[in-house]
C-alpha positions as CSV (number, residue, x, y, z in Angstrom):
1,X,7.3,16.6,-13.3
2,X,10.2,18.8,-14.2
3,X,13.7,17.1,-14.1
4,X,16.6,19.1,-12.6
5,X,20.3,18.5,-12.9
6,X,19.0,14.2,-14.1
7,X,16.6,14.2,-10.7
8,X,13.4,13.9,-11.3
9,X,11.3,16.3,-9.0
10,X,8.9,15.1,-7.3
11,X,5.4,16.7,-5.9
12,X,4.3,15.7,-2.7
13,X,1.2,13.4,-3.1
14,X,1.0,12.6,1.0
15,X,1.3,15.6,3.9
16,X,1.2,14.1,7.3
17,X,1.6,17.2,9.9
18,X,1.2,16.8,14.0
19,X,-0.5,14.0,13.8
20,X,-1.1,12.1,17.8
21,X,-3.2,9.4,18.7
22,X,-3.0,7.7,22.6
23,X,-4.5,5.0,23.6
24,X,-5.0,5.3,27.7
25,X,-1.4,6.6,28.1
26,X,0.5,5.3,25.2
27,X,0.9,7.5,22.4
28,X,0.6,5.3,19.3
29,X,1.3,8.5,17.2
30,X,3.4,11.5,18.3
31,X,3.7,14.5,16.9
32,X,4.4,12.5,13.6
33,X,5.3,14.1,10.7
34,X,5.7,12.6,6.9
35,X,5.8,13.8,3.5
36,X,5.2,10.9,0.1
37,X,6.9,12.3,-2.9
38,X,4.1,11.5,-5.7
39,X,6.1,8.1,-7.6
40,X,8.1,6.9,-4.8
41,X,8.3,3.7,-3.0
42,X,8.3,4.9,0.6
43,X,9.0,2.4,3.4
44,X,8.0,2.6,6.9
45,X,9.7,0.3,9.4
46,X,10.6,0.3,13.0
47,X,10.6,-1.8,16.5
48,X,7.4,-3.9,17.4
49,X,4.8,-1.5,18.9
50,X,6.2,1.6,17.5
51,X,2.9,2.9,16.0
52,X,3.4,1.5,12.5
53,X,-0.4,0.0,12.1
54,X,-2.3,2.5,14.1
55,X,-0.7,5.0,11.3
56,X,-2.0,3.3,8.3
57,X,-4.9,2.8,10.3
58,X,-5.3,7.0,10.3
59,X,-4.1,7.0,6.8
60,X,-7.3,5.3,5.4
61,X,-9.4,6.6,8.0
62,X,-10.2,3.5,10.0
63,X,-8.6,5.2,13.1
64,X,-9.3,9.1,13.7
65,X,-6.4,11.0,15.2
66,X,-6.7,13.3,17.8
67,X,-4.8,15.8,16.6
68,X,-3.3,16.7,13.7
69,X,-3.8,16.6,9.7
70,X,-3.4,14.8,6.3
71,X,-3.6,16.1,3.0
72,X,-3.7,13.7,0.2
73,X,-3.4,15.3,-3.6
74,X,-3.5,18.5,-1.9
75,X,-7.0,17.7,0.0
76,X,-7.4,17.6,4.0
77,X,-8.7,14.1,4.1
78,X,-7.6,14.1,8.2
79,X,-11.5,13.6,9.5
80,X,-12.9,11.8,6.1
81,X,-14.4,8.7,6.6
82,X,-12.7,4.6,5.3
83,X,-14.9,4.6,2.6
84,X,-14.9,8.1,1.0
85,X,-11.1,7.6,0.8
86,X,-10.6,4.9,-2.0
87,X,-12.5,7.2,-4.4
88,X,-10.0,10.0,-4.0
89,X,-7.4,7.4,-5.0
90,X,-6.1,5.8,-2.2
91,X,-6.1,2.0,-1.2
92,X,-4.9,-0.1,1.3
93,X,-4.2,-3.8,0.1
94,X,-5.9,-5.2,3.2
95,X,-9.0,-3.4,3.0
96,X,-9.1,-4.8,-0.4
97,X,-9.4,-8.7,1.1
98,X,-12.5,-8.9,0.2
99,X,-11.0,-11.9,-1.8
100,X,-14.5,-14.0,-2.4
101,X,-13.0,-17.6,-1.7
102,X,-15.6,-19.6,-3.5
103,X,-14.9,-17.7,-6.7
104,X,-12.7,-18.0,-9.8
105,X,-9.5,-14.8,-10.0
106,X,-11.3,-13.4,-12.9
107,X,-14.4,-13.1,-11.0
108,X,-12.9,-11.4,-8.3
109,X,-11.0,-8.9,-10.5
110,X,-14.4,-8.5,-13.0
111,X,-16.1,-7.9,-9.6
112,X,-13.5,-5.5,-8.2
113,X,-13.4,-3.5,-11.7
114,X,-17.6,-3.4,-12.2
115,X,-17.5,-1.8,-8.4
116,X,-15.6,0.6,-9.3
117,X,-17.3,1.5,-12.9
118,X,-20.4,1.8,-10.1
119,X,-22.2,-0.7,-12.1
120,X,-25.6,-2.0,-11.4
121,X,-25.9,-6.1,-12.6
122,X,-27.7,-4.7,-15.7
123,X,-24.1,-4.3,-16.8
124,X,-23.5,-7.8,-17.1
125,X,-26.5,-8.0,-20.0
126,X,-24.1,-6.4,-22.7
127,X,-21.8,-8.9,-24.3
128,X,-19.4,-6.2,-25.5
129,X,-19.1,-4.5,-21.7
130,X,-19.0,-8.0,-20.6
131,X,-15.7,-9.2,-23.0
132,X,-13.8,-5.4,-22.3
133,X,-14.0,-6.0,-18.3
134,X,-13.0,-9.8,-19.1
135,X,-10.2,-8.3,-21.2
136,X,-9.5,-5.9,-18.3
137,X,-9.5,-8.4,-15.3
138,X,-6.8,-10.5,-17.4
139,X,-4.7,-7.8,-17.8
140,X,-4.9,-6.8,-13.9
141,X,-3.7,-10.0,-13.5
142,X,-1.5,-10.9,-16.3
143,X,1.0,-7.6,-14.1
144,X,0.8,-9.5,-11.2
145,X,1.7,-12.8,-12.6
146,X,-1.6,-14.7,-12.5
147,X,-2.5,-15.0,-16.0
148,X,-2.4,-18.7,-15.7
149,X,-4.7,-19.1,-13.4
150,X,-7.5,-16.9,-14.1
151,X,-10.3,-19.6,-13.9
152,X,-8.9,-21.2,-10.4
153,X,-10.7,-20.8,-7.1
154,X,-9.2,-17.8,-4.4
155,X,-9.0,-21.2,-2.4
156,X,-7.0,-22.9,-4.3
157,X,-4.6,-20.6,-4.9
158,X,-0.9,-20.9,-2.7
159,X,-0.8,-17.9,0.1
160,X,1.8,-16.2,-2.3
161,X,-0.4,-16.0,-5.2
162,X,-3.6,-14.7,-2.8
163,X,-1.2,-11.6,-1.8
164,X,-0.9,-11.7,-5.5
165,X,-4.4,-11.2,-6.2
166,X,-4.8,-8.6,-3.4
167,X,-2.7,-6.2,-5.2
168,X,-4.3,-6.5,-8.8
169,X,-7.2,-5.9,-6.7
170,X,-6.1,-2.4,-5.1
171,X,-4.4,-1.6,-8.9
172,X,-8.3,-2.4,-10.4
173,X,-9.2,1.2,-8.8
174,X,-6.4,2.9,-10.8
175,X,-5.7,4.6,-7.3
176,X,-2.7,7.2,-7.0
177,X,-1.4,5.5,-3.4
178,X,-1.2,1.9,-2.5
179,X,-1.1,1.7,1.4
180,X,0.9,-1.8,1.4
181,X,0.5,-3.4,4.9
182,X,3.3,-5.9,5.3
183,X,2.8,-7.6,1.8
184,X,5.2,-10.2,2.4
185,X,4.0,-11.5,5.7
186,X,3.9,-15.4,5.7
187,X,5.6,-15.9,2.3
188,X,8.4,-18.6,1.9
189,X,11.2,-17.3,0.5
190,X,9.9,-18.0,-3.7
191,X,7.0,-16.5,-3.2
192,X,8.8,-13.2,-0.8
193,X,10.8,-13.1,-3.8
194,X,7.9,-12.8,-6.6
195,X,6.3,-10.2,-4.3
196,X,9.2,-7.9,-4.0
197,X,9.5,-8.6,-8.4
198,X,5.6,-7.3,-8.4
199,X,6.5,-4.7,-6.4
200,X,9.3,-3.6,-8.2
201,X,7.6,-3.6,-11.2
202,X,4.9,-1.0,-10.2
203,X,7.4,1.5,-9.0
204,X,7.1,4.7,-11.0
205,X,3.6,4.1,-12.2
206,X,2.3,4.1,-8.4
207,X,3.1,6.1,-5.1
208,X,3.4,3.2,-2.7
209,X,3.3,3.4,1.1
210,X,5.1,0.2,2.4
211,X,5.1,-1.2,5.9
212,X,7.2,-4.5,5.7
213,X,8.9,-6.6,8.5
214,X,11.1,-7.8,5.7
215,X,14.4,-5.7,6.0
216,X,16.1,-7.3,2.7
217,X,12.6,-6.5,1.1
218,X,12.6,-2.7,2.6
219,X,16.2,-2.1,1.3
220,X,15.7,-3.5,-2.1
221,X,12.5,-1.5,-2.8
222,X,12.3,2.0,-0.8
223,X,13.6,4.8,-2.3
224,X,13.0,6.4,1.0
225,X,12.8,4.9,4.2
226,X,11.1,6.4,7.7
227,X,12.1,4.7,11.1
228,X,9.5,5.1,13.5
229,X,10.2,4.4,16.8
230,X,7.1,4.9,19.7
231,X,4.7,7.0,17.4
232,X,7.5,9.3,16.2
233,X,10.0,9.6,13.0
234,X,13.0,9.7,14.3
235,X,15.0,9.9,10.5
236,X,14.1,9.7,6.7
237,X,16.4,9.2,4.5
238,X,17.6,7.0,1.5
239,X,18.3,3.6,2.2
240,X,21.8,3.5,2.3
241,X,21.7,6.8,4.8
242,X,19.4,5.2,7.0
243,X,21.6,1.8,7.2
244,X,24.2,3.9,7.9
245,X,22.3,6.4,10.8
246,X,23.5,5.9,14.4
247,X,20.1,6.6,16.1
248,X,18.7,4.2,13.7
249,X,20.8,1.2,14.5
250,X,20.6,2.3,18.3
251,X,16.7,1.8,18.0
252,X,17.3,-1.5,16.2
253,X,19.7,-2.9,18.8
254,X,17.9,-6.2,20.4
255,X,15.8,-6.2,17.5
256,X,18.0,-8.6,15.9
């Protein structure tokens, strides 16, 4: 990173150019374009139905487009499949609910952190590879604030803290881009407020993609916002910019 007149410049980790995707008639995504600055926070909101899932559906490659591309770290990733993707350091917090119920947080995270190492079970023989990913998983979830709770069933756990362990799951891969699909959806207002603490806490050691219903969340995080309004950006912008963007509030209007 250089820094230039106290601004930090940033790279471009994500290039989203073109990109469509019509379902029958209805373009989900049209002609959408979208650049990530490598570091940011960069929200996505928008009306109900305007193509916000079936993007970061094509982002981690669960949804082809029909046209268009995507670079990622300088890479074309636009045809590679859902599961080559998390191994060039991208991860989406949902794809990441493979939360085992029946087991404890730390063996969720020691799981999620041997799967990555590409481990066989052998692994688990050595006492001393055994007490560093112990060590590991507690830190994992000592940042997201579960550190007392390490030996308590998924099951157990209040919604809040699930979300919780979601994200310590997608930072175990040590990925570049977290693809956050609506992180606070179905939190009371404590545990909306922890989650937006987390969040704020990564910022600067991880690019993060964020799709959140959640305006007070958006506008306390982003440091760029995109409005996407029937498959197509219609501004990006800081936040205070966008809250204060006429086309913006005229797509909002009846949205309450």
């Amino acid at each position: 990173h250089c820094w230039r007149g106290g601004k930090k410049q940033m790279t471009e980790l994500l290039s989203i150019k073109g990109l469509n995707k019509s379902y029958g008639g209805v373009k989900a995504t049209d002609d959408l374009n979208l650049s990530i600055r490598e570091g940011e926070l960069h929200a996505i909101i928008g009306p109900n139905g305007a193509g916000k899932t079936t993007l970061i559906s094509q982002l981690s490659g669960n949804v082809m487009p029909d046209r268009g591309t995507v670079h990622f770290a300088g890479r074309d990733i636009t045809r590679m499949s859902e599961h080559q993707r998390p191994h060039l350091g991208m991860s989406r917090t949902y794809q990441i609910t493979s939360l085992i119920r029946s087991m404890s947080v730390l063996d969720n995270l020691q799981l999620a952190i041997q799967a990555q190492a590409g481990h066989s079970f052998k692994f688990w023989g050595d006492v001393r590879k055994r007490q560093t990913v112990r060590d590991r998983a507690g830190s994992f979830a000592k940042e997201v604030g579960l550190e007392g709770q390490l030996d308590a069933r998924v099951d157990n756990l209040a919604h809040g803290e699930q979300r919780r362990l979601e994200v310590a799951m997608a930072l175990t891969s040590n990925s570049r881009l977290l693809l956050l699909d609506e992180p606070l959806a179905g939190l009371g207002g404590q545990e909306a407020a922890e989650m937006i603490d987390l969040l704020q806490s990564l910022k600067g050691q991880k690019t993060m993609l964020l799709i959140e219903h959640d305006m007070d969340a958006v506008f306390t995080l982003a440091d760029r916002i995109s409005v996407l309004v029937y498959g197509h950006i219609i501004a990006t912008d800081q936040p205070e910019q966008i809250r204060l963007n006429v086309e913006v509030q005229q797509a909002y209007l009846g949205e309450g």
